[in-house]
Backbone bond lengths (Angstrom), bond angles and torsions (degrees), N, CA, C in turn:
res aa  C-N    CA-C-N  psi(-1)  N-CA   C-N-CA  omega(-1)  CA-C   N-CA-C  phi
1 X - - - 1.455 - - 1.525 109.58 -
2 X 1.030 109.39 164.35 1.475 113.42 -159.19 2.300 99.35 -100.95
3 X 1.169 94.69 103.30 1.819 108.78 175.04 1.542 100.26 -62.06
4 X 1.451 112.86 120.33 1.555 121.87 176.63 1.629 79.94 -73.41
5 X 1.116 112.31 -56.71 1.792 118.15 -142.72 1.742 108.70 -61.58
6 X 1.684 98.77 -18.89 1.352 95.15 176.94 1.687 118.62 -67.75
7 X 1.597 81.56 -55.47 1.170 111.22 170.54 1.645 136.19 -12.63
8 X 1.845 95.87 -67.85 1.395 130.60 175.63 1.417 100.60 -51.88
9 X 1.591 116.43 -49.04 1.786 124.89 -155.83 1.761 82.61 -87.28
10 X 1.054 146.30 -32.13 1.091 114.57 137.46 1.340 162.28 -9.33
11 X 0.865 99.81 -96.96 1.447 115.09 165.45 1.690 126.53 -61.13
12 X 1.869 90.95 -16.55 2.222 95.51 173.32 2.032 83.72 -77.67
13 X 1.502 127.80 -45.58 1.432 93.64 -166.82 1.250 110.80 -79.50
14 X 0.850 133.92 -14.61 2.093 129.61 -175.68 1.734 84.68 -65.46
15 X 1.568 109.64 -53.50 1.805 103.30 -169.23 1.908 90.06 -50.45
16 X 0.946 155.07 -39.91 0.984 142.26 -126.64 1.578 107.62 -109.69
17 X 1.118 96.93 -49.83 1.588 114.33 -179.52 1.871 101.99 -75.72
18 X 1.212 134.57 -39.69 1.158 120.53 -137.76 1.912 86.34 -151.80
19 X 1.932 122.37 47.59 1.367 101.64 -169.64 1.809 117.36 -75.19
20 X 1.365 98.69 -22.81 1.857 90.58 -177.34 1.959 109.25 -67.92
21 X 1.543 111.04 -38.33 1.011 103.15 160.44 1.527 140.51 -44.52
22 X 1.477 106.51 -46.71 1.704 126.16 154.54 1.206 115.54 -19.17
23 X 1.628 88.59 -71.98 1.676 117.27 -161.49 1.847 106.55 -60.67
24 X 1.626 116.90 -32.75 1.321 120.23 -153.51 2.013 74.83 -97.05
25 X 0.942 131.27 -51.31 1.539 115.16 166.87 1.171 116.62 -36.49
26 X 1.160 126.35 -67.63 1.510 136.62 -168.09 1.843 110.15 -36.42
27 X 1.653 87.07 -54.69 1.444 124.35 179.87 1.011 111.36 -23.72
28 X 1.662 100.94 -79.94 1.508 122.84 163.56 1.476 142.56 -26.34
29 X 1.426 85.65 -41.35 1.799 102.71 178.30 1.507 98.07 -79.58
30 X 0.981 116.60 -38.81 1.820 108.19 -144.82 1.708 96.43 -85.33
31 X 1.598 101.45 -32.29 1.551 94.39 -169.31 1.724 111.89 -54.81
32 X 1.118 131.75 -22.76 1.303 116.47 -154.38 1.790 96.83 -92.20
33 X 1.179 111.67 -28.44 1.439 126.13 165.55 1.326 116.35 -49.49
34 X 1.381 116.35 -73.25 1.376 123.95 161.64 1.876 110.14 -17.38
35 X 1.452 85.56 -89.33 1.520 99.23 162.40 1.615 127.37 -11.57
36 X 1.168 106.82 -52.25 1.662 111.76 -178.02 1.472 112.88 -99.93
37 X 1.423 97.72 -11.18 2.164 96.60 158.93 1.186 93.61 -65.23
38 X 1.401 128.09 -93.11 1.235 121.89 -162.59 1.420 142.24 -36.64
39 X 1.476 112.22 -33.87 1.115 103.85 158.36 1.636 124.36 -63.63
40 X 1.234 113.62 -50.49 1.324 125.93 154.54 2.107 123.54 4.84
41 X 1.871 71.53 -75.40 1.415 97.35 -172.25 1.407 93.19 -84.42
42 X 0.880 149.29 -22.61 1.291 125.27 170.65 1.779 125.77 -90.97
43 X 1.255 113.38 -20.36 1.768 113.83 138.27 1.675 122.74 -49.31
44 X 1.632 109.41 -60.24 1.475 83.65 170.85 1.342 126.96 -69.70
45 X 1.242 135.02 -34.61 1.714 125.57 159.45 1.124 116.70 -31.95
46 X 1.319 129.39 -25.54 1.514 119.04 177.43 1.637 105.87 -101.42
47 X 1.195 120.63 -8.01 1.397 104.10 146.62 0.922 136.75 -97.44
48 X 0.972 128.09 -7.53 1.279 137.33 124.86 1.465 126.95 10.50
49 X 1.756 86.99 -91.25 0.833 112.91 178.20 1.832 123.54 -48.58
50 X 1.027 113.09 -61.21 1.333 155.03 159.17 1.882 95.60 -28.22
51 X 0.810 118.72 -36.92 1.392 115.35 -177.34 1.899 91.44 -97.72
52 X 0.842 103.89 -74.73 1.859 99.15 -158.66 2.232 92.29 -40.08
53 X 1.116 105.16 -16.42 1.590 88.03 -174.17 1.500 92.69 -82.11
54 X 0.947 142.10 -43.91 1.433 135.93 -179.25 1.196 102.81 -68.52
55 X 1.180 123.61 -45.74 1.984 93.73 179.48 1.873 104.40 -85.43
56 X 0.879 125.25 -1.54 1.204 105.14 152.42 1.376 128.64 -61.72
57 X 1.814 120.86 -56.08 1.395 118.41 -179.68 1.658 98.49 -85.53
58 X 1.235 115.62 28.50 2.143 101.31 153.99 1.572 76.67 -100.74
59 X 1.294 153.06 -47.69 0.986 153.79 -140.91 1.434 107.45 -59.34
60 X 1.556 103.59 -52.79 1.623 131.78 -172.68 1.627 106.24 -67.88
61 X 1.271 99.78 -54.08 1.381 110.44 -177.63 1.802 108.87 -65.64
62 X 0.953 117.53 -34.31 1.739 110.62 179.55 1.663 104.71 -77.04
63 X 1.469 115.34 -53.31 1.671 110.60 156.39 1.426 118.05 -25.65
64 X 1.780 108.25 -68.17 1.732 88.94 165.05 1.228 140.73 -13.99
65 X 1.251 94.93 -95.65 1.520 127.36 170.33 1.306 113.80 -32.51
66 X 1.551 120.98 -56.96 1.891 120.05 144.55 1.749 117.19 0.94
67 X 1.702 88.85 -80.36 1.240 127.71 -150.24 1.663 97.48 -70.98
68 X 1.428 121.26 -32.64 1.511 134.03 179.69 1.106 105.61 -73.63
69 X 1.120 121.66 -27.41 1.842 120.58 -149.75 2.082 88.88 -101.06
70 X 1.352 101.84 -33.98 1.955 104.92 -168.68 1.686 79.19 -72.63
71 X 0.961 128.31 -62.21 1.470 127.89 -159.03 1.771 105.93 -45.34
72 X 1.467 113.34 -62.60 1.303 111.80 175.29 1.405 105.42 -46.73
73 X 1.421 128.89 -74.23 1.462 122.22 -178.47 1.316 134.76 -36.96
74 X 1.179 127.67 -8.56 1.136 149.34 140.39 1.146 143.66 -40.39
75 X 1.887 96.76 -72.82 1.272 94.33 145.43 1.487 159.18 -42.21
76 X 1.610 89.17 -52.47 1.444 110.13 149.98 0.947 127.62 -34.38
């Protein structure tokens, strides 16, 4: 089975002995992650987006229709 605890005491001396190396590992891993948040997050912002504009003009459009329907009654 796989020892976290070995593991951990591991990886504190490599951090210790060898940290820019660590760090340029670490580096490595995280960038592509990073990488795919952002794109991520920046697809859903545009749906986002993309939605509040559609319920805005149902928004506009039922105001219309409001605003059409008081006008006829009026007349009436």
């Amino acid at each position: 089975m796989f020892d976290i605890k070995a593991w951990a005491e591991y990886v504190g001396e490599w951090t210790a002995k060898d940290p820019y190396g660590f760090l340029t590992i670490m580096h490595l891993a995280l960038t592509p992650l990073f990488l795919g948040s952002t794109i991520l997050s920046k697809k859903l912002a545009k749906i986002i987006e993309a939605r509040e504009k559609d319920q805005k003009k149902k928004r506009r459009r039922i105001k219309k229709k409001k605003i059409t329907k008081a006008k006829q009654l009026r007349k009436d």
